[in-house]
N, C-alpha and C positions, 0 to 999 in steps of 0.2 A: 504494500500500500504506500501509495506516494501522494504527499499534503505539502505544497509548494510555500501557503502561508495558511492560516483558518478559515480564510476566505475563499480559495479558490477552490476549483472541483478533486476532487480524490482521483488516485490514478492506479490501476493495480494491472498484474501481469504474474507472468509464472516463469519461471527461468531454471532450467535443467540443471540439474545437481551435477555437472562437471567445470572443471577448472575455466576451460575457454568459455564456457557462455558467463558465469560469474564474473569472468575477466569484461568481456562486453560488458558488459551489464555495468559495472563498474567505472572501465573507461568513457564511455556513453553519457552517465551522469558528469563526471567530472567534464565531460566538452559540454554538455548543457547548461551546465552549471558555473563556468566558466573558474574550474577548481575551486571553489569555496567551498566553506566546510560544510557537508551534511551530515546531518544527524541521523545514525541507523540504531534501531532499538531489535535488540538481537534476546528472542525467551530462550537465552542460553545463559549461565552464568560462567561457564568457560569450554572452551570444546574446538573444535576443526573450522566451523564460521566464523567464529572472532580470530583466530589464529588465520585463516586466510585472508580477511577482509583486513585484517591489520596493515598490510601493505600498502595499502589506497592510502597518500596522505591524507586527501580531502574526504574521507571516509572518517568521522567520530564516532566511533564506537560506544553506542551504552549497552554493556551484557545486564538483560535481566533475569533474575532468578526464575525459573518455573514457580515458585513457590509465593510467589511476592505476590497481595493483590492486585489485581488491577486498579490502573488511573482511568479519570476520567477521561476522555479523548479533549478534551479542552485544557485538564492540568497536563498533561501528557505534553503537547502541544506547547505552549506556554516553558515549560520545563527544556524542551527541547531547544528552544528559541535567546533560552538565558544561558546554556552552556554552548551554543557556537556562537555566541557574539563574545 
């Protein structure tokens, strides 16, 4: 799921569990995004995704626990917004 800012429309897709499409997937954002940092919220708290995504500078990493309740999608958001700036 991809939220640009709280206002704009939601974006989702599906991306094959091998290295090269991750890798697009990846490069892709950072040319869209013109390398700024995004904010990826990963329900892992440590594992093979954060250890692969780690490379992406412009990739911010938040590992979340499976176990953690859920946020709102607006503190979510919000939360998200005050640790890449």
């Amino acid at each position: 799921m991809l939220e640009v800012n709280p206002s704009s429309k939601r974006e989702s897709g599906n991306i094959d569990h091998t290295s090269e499409s991750v890798d697009i997937w990846a490069v892709q954002l950072g040319l869209r995004f013109s390398e700024k940092p995004i904010a990826v919220a990963l329900e892992q708290a440590r594992g093979p995704w954060v250890f692969i995504l780690s490379k992406y500078e412009h990739l911010v990493i938040f590992p979340i626990h499976p176990s953690t309740p859920p946020m709102t999608e607006r503190a979510s958001g919000r939360l998200a917004q005050r640790m890449i700036q």
